[in-house]
Biopython code that builds the backbone (N, CA, C, O; Angstrom):
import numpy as np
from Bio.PDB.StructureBuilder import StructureBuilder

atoms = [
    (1, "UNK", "N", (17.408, -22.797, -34.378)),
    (1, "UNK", "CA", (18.305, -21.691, -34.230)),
    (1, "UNK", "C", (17.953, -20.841, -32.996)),
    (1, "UNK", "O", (18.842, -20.457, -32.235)),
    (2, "UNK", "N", (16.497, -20.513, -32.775)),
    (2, "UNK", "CA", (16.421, -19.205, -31.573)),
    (2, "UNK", "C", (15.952, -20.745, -30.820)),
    (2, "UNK", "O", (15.660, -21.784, -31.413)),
    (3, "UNK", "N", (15.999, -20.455, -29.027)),
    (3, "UNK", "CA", (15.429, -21.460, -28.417)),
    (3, "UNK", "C", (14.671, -21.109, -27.809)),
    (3, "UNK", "O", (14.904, -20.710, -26.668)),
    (4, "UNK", "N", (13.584, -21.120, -28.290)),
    (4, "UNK", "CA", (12.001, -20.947, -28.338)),
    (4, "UNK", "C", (11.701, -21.883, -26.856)),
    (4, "UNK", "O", (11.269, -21.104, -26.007)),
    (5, "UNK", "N", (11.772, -22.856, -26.484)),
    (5, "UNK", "CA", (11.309, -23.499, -25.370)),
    (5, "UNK", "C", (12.023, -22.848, -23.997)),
    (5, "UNK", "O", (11.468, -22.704, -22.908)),
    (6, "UNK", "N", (13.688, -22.420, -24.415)),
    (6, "UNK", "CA", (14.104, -21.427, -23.031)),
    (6, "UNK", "C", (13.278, -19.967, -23.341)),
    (6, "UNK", "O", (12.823, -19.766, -22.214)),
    (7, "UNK", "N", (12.957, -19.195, -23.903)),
    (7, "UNK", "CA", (12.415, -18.341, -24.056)),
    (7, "UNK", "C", (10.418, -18.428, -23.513)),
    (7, "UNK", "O", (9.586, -17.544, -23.309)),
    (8, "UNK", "N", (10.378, -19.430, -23.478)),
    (8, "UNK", "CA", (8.689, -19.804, -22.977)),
    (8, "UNK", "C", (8.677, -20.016, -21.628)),
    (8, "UNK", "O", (7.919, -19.497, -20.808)),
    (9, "UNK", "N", (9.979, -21.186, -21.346)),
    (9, "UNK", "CA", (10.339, -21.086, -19.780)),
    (9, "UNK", "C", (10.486, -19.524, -18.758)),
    (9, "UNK", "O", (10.124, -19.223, -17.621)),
    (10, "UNK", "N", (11.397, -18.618, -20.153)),
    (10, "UNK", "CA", (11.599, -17.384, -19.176)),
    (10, "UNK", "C", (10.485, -16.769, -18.611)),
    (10, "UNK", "O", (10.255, -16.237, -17.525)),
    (11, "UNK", "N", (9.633, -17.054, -19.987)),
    (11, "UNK", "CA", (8.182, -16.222, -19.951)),
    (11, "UNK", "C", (7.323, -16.541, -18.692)),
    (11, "UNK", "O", (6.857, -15.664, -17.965)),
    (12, "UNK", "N", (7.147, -17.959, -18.493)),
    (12, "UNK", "CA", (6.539, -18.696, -17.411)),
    (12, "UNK", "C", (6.744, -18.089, -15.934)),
    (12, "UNK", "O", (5.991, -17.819, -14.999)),
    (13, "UNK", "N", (8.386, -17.989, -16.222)),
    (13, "UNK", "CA", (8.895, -17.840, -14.910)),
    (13, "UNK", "C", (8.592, -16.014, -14.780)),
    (13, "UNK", "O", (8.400, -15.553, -13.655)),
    (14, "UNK", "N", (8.580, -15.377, -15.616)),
    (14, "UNK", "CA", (8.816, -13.718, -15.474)),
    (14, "UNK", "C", (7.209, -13.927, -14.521)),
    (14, "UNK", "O", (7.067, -13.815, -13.303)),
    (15, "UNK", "N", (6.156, -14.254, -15.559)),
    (15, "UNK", "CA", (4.283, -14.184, -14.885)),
    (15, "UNK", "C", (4.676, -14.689, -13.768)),
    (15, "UNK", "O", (4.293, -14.407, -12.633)),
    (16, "UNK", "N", (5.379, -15.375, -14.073)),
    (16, "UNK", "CA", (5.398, -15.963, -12.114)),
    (16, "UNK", "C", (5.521, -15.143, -11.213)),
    (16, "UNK", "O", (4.634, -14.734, -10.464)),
    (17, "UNK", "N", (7.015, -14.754, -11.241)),
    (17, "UNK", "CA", (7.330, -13.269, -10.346)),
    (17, "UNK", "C", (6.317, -11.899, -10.201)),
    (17, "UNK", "O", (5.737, -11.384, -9.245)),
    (18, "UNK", "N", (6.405, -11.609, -11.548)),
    (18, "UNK", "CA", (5.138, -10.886, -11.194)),
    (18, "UNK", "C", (3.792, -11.125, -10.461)),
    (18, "UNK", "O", (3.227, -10.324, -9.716)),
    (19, "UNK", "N", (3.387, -12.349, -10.797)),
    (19, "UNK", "CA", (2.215, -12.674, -9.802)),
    (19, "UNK", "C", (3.091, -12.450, -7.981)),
    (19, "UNK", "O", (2.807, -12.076, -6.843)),
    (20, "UNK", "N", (3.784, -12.768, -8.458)),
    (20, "UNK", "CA", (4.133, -12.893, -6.496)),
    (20, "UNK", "C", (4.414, -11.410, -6.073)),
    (20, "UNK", "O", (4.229, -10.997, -4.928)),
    (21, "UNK", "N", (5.021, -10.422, -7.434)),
    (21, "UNK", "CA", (5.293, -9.372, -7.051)),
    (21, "UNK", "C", (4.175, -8.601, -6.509)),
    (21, "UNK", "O", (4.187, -8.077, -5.396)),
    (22, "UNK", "N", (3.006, -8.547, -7.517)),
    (22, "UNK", "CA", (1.816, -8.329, -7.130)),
    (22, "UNK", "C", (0.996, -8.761, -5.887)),
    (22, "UNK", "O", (0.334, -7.864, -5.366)),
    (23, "UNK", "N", (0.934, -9.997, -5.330)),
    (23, "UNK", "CA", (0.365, -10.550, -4.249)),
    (23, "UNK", "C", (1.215, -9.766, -2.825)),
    (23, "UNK", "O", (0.637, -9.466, -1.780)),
    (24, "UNK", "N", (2.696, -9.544, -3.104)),
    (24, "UNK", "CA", (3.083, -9.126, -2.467)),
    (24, "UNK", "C", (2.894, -7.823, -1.585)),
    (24, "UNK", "O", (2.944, -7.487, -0.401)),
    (25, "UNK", "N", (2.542, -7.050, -3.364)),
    (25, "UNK", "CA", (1.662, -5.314, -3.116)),
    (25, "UNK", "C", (1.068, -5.164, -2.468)),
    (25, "UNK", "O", (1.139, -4.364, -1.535)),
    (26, "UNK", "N", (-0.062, -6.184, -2.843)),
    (26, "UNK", "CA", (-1.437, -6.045, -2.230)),
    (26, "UNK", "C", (-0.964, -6.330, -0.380)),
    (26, "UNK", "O", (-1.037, -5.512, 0.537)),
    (27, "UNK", "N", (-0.558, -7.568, -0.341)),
    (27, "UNK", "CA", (-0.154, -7.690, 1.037)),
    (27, "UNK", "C", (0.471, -6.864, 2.062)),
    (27, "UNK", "O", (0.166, -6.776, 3.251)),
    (28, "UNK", "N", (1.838, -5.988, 1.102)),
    (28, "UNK", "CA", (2.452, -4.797, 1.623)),
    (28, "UNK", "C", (1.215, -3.841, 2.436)),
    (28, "UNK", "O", (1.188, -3.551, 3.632)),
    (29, "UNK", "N", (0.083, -3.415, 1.214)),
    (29, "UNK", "CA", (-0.672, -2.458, 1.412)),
    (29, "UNK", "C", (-1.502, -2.263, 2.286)),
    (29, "UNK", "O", (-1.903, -1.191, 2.738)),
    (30, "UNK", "N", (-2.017, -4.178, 2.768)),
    (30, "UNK", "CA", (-2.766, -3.759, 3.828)),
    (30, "UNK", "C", (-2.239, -3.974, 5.441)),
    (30, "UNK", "O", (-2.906, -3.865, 6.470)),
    (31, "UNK", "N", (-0.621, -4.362, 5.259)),
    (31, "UNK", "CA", (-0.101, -4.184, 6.824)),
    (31, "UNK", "C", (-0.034, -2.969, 6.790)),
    (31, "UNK", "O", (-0.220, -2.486, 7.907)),
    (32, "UNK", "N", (0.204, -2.018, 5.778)),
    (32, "UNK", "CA", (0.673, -0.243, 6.085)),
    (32, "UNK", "C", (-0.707, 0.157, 6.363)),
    (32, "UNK", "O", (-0.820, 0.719, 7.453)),
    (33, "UNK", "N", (-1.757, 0.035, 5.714)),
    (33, "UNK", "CA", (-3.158, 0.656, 6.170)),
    (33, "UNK", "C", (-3.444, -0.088, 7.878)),
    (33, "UNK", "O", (-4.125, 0.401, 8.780)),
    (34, "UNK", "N", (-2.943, -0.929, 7.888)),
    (34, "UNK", "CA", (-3.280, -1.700, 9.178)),
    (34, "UNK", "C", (-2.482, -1.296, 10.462)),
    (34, "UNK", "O", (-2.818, -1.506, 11.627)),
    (35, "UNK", "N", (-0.992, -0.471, 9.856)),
    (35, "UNK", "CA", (-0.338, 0.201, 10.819)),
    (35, "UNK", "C", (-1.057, 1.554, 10.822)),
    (35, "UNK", "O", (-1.341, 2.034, 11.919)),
    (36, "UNK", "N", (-1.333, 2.119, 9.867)),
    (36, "UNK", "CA", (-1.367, 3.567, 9.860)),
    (36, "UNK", "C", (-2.932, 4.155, 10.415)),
    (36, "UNK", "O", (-3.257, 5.341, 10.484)),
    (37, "UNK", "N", (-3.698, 3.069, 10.749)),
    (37, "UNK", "CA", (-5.128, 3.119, 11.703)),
    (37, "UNK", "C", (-4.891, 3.945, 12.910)),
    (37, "UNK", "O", (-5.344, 5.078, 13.067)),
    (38, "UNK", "N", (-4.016, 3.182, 13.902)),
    (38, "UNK", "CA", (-3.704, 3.654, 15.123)),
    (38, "UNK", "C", (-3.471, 5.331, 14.886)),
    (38, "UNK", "O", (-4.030, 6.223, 15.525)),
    (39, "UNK", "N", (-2.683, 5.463, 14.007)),
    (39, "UNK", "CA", (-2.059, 7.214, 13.657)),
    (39, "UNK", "C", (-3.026, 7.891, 13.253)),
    (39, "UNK", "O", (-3.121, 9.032, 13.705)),
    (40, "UNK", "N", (-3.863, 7.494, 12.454)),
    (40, "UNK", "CA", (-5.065, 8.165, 11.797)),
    (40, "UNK", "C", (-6.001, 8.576, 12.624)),
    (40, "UNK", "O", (-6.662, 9.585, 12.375)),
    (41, "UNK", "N", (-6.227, 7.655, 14.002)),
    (41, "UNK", "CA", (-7.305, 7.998, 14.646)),
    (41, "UNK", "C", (-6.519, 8.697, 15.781)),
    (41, "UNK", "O", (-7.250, 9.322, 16.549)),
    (42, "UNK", "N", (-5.105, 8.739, 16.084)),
    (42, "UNK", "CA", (-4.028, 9.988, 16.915)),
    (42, "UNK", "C", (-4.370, 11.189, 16.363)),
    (42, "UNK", "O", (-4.594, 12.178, 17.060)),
    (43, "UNK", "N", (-4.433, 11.188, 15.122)),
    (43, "UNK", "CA", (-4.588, 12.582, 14.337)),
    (43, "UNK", "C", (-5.730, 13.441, 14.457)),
    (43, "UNK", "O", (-5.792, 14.658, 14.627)),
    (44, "UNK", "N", (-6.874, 12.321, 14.300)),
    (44, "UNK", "CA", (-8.436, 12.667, 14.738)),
    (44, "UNK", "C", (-8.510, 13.395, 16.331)),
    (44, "UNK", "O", (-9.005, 14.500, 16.552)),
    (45, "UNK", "N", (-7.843, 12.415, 17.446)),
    (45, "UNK", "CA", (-8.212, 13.014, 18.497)),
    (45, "UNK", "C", (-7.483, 14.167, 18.542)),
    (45, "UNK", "O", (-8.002, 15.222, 18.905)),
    (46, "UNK", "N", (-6.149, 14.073, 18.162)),
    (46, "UNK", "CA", (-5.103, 15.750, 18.355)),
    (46, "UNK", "C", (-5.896, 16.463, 17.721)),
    (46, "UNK", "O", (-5.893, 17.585, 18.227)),
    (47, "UNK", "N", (-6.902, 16.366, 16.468)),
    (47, "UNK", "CA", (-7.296, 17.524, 15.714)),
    (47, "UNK", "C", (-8.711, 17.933, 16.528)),
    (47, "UNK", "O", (-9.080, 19.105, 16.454)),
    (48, "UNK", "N", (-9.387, 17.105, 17.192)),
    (48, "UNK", "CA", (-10.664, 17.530, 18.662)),
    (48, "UNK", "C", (-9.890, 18.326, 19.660)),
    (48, "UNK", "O", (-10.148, 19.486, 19.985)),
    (49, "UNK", "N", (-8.921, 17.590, 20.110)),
    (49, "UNK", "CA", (-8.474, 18.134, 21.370)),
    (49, "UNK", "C", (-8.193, 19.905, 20.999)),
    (49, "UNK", "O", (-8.585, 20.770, 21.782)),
    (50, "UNK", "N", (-7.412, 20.266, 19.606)),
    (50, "UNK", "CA", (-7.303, 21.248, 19.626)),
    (50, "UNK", "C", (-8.543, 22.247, 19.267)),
    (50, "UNK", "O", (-8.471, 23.476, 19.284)),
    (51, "UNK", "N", (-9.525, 21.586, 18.987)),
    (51, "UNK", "CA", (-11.157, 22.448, 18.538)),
    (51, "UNK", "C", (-11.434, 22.925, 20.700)),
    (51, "UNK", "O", (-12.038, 23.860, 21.226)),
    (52, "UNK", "N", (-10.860, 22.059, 21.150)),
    (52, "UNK", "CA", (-11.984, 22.554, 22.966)),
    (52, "UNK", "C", (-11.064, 23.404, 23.074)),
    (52, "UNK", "O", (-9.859, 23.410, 22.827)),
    (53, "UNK", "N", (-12.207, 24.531, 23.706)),
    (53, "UNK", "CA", (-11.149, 26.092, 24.156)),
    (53, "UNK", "C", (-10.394, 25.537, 25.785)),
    (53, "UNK", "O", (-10.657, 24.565, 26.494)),
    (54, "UNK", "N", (-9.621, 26.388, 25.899)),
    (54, "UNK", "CA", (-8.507, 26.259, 26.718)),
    (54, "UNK", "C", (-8.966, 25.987, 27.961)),
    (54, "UNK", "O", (-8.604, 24.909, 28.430)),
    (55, "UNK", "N", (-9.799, 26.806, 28.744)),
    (55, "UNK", "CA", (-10.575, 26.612, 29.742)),
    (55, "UNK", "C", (-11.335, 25.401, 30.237)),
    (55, "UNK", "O", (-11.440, 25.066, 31.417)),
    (56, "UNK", "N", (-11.993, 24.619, 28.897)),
    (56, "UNK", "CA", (-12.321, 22.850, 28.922)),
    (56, "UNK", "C", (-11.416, 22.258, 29.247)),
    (56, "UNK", "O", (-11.561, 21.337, 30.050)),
    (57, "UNK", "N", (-9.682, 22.709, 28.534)),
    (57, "UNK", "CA", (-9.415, 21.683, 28.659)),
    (57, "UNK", "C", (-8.374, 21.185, 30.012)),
    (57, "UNK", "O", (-7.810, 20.120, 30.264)),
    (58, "UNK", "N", (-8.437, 22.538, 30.730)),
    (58, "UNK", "CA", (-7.932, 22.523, 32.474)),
    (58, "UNK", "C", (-9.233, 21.619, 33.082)),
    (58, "UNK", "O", (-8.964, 20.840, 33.996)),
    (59, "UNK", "N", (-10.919, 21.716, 32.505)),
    (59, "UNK", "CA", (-11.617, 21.185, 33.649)),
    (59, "UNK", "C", (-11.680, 19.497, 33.326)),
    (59, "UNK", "O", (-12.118, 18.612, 34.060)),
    (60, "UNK", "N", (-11.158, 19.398, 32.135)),
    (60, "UNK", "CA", (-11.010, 17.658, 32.209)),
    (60, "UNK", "C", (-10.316, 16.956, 32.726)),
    (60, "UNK", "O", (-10.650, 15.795, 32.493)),
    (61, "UNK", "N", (-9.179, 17.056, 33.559)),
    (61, "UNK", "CA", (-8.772, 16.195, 34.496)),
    (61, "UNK", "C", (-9.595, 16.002, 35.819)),
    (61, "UNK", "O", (-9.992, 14.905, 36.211)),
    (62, "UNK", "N", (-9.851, 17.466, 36.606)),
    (62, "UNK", "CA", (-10.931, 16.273, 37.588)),
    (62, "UNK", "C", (-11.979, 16.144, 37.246)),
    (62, "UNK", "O", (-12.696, 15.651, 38.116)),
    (63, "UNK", "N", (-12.493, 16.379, 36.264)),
    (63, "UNK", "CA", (-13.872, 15.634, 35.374)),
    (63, "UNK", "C", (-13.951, 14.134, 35.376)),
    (63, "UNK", "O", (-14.793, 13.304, 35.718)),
    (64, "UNK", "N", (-12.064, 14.099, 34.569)),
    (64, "UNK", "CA", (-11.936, 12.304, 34.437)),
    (64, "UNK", "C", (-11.665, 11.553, 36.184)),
    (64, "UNK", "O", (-12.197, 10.544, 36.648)),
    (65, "UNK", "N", (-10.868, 12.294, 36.701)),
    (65, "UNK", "CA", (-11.615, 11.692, 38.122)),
    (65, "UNK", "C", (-12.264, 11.227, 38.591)),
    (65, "UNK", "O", (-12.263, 10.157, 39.200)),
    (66, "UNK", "N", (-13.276, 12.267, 38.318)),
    (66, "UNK", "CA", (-14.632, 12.242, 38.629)),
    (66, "UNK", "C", (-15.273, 10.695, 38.116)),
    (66, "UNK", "O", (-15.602, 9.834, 38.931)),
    (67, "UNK", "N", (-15.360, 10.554, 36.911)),
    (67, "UNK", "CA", (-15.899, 9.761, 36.516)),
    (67, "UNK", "C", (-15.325, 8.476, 36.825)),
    (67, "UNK", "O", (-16.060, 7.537, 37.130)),
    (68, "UNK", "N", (-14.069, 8.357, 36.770)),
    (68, "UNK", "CA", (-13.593, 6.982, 36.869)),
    (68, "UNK", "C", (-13.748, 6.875, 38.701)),
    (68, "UNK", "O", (-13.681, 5.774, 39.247)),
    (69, "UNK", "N", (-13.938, 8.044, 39.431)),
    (69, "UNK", "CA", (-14.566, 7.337, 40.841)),
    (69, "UNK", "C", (-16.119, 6.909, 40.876)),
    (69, "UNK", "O", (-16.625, 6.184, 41.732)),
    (70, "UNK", "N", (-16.817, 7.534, 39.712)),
    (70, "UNK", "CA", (-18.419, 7.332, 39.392)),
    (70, "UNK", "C", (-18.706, 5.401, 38.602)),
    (70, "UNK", "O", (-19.544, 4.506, 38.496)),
    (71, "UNK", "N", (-17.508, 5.721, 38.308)),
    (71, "UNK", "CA", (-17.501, 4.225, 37.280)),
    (71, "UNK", "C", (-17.212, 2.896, 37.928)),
    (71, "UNK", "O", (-17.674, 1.810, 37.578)),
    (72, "UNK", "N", (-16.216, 3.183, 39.119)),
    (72, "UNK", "CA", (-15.317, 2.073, 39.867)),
    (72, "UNK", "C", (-15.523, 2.828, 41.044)),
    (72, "UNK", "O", (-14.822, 3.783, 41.379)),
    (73, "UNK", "N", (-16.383, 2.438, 41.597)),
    (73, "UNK", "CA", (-17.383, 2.854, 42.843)),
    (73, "UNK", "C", (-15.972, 2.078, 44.350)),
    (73, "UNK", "O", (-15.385, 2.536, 45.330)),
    (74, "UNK", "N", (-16.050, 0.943, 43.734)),
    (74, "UNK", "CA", (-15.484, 0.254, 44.651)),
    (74, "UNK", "C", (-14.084, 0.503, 44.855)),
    (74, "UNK", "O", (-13.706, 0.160, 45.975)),
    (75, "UNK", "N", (-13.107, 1.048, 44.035)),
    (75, "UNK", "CA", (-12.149, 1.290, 44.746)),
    (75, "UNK", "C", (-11.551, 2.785, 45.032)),
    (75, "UNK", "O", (-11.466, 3.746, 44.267)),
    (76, "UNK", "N", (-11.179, 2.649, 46.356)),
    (76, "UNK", "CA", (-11.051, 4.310, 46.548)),
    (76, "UNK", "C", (-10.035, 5.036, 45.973)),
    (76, "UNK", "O", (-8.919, 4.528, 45.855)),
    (77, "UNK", "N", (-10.344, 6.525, 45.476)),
    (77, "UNK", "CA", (-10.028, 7.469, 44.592)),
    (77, "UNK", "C", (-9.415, 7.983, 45.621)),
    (77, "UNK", "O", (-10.106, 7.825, 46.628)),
    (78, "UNK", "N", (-8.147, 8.686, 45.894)),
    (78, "UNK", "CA", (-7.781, 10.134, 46.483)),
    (78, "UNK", "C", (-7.209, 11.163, 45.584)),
    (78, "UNK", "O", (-6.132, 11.612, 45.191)),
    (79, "UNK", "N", (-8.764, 11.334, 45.435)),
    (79, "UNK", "CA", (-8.693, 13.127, 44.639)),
    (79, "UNK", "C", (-7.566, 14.217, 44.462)),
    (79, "UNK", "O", (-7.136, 14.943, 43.565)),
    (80, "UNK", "N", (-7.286, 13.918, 45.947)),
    (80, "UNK", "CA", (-6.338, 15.482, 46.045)),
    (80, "UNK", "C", (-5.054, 15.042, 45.690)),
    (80, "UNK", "O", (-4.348, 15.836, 45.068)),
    (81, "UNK", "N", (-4.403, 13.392, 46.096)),
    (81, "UNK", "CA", (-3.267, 12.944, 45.794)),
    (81, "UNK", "C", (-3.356, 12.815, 44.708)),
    (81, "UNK", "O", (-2.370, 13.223, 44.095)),
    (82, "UNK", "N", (-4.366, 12.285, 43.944)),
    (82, "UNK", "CA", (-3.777, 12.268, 42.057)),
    (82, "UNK", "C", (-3.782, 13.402, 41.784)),
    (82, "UNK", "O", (-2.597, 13.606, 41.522)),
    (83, "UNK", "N", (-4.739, 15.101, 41.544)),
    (83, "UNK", "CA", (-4.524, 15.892, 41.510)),
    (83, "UNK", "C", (-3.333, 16.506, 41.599)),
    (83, "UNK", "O", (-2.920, 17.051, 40.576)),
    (84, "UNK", "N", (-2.436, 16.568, 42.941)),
    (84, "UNK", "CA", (-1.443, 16.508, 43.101)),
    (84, "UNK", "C", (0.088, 16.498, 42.420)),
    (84, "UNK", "O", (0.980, 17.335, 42.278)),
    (85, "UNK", "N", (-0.176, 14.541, 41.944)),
    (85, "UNK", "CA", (0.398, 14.102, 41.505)),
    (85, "UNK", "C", (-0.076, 14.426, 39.927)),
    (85, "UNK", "O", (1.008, 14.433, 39.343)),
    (86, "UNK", "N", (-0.750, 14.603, 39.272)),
    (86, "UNK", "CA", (-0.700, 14.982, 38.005)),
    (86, "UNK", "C", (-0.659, 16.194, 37.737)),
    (86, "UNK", "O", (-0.630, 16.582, 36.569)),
    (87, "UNK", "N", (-0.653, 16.765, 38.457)),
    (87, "UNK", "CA", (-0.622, 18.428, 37.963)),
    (87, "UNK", "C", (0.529, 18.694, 37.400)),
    (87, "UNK", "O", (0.333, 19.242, 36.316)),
    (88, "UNK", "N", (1.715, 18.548, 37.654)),
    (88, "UNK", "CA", (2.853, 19.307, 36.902)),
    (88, "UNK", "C", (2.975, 18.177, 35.630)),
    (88, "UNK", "O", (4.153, 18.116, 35.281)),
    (89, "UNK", "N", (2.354, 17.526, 35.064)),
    (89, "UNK", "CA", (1.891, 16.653, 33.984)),
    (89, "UNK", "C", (1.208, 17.384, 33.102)),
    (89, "UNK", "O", (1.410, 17.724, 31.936)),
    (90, "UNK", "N", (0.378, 17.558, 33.870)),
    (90, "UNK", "CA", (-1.178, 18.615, 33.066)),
    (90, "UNK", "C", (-0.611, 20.471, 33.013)),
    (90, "UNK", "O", (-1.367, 21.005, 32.202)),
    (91, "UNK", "N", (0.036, 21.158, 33.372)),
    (91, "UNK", "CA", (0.782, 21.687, 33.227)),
    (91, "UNK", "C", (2.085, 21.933, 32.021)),
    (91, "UNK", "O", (2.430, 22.737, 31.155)),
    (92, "UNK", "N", (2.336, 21.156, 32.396)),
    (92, "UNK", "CA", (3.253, 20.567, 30.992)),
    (92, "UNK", "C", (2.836, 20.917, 29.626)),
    (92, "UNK", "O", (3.158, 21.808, 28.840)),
    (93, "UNK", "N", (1.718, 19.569, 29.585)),
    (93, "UNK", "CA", (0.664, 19.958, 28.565)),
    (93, "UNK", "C", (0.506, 21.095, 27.867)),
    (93, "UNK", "O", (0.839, 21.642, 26.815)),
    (94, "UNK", "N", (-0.250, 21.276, 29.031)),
    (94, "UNK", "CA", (-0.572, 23.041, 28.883)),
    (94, "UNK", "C", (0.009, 23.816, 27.979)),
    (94, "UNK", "O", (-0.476, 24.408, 27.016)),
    (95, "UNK", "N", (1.506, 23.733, 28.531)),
    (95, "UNK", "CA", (2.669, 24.896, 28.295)),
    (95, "UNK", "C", (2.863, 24.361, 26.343)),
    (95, "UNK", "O", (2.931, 25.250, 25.494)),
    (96, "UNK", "N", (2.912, 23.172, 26.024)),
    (96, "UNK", "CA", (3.520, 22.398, 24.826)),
    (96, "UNK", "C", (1.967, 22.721, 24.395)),
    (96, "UNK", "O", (2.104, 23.286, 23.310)),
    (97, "UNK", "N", (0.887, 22.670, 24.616)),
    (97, "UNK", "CA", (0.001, 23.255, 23.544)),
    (97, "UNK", "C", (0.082, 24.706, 23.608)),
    (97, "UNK", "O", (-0.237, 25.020, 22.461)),
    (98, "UNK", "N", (0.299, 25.719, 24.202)),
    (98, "UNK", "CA", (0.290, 26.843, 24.069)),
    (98, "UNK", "C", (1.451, 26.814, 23.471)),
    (98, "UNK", "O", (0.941, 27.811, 22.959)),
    (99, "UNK", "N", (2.453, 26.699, 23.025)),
    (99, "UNK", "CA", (3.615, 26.786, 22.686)),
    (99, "UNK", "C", (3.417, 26.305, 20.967)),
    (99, "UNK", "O", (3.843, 27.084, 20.114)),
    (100, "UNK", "N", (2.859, 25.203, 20.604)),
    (100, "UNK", "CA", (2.524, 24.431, 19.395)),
    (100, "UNK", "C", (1.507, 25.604, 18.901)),
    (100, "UNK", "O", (1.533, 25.842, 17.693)),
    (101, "UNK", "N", (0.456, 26.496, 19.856)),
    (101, "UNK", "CA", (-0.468, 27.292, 18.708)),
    (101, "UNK", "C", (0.071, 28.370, 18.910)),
    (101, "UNK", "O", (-0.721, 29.281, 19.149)),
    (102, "UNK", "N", (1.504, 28.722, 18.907)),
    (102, "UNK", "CA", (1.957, 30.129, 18.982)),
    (102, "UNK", "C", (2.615, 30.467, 17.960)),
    (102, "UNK", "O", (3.065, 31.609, 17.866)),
]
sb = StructureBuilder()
sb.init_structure("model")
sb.init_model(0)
sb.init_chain("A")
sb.init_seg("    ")
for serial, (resi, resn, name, xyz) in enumerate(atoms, 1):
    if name == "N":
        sb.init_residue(resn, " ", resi, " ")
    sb.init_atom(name, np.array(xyz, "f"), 0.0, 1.0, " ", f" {name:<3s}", serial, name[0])
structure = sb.get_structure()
């Protein structure tokens, strides 16, 4: 009368899905932790950058200059042209963090 063998089949098949549903989770979970690295450690540096007082953080561009002409000896740096050229960049900056802690 009840059909006990389609009812064992369903059963078979439900654990099934669920197993895949599950494998799936797990799988979901670690591409999102695996995306959300990159952001996590964005968050870290935005949350340093905003600990250095204001004054640091005008002297780190020709600091980084500095160094990357200290580092790569061999090819020539012009100071005043990147300066130059990045300033209304670094400026910018500037204005969008003073603006963000206001």
């Amino acid at each position: 009368m009840y059909p006990a063998a389609e009812l064992n089949d369903l059963a078979a098949r439900k654990s099934a899905v669920r197993a895949r549903v599950s494998v799936d989770r797990l799988r979901c979970a670690t591409y999102a932790a695996d995306a959300a690295r990159p952001l996590h450690l964005l968050d870290r540096v935005i949350t340093q950058w905003k600990r250095i007082p204001p004054f640091a953080k005008i002297a780190v561009l020709p600091l980084g200059l500095l160094l990357r002409q200290a580092v790569l000896p061999g090819k020539k740096v012009h100071l005043a042209g990147r300066v130059m050229r990045l300033l209304p960049v670094a400026m910018s900056a500037l204005k969008i963090l003073n603006a963000r802690r206001r």
